[in-house]
C-alpha positions as CSV (number, residue, x, y, z in Angstrom):
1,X,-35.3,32.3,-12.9
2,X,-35.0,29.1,-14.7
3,X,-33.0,26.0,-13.3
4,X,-30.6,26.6,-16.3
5,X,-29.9,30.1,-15.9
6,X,-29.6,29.6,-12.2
7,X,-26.8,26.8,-12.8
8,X,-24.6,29.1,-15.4
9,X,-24.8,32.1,-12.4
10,X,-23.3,30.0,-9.8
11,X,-20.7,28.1,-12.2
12,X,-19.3,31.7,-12.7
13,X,-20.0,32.2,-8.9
14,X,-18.0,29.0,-7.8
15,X,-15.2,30.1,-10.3
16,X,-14.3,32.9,-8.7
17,X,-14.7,32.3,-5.3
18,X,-14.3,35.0,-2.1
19,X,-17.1,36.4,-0.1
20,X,-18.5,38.6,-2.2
21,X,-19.0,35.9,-4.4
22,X,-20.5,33.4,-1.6
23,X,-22.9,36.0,-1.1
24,X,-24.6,36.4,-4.1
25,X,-24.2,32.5,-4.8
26,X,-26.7,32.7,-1.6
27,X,-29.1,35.0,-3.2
28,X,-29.4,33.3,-6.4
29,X,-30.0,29.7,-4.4
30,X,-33.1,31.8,-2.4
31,X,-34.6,32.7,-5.8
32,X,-34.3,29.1,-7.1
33,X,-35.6,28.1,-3.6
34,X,-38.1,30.8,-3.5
35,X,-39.3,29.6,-7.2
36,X,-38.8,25.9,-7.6
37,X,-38.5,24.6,-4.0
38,X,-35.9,24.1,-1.4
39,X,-35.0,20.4,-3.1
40,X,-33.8,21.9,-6.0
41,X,-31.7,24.7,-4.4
42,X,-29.7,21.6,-3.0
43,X,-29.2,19.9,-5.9
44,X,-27.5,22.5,-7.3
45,X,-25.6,23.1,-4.2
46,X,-24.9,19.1,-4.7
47,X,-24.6,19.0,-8.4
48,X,-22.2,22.1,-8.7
49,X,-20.2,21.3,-5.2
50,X,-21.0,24.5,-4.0
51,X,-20.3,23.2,-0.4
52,X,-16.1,22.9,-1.5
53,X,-16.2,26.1,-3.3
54,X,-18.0,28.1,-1.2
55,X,-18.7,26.9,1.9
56,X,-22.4,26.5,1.1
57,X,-23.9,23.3,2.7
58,X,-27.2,21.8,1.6
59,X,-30.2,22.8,3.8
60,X,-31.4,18.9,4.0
61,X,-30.1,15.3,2.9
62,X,-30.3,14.5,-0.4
63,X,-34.2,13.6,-2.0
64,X,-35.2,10.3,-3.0
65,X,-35.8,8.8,-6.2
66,X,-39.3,8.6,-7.3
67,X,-40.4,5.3,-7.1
């Protein structure tokens, strides 16, 4: 799954909030994790405020800048 298509499932995700919706929020940020790394499954927890929405923290403070 790309980063993009990851980001438009859990905008509609976040919009609808609930449980059911928490859960599969969950299951598409262990397939971006699962694909593209742990690091980017928190930005998009970060980027998209997942944390407010759903209750969904970020596994790890947030990465530095490449230098």
């Amino acid at each position: 799954m790309t980063l993009e298509k990851a980001r438009s499932l859990l905008e509609v995700q976040a919009g609808f909030g609930g449980s059911y919706n928490r859960n599969g929020a969950r299951l598409i940020l262990a397939e971006v994790a699962r694909e593209h790394g742990q690091d980017a499954a928190d930005a998009l927890i970060r980027e998209l405020r997942l944390a407010e929405g759903l209750g969904i923290e970020a596994a790890g403070p947030p990465a530095a800048p490449p230098e």
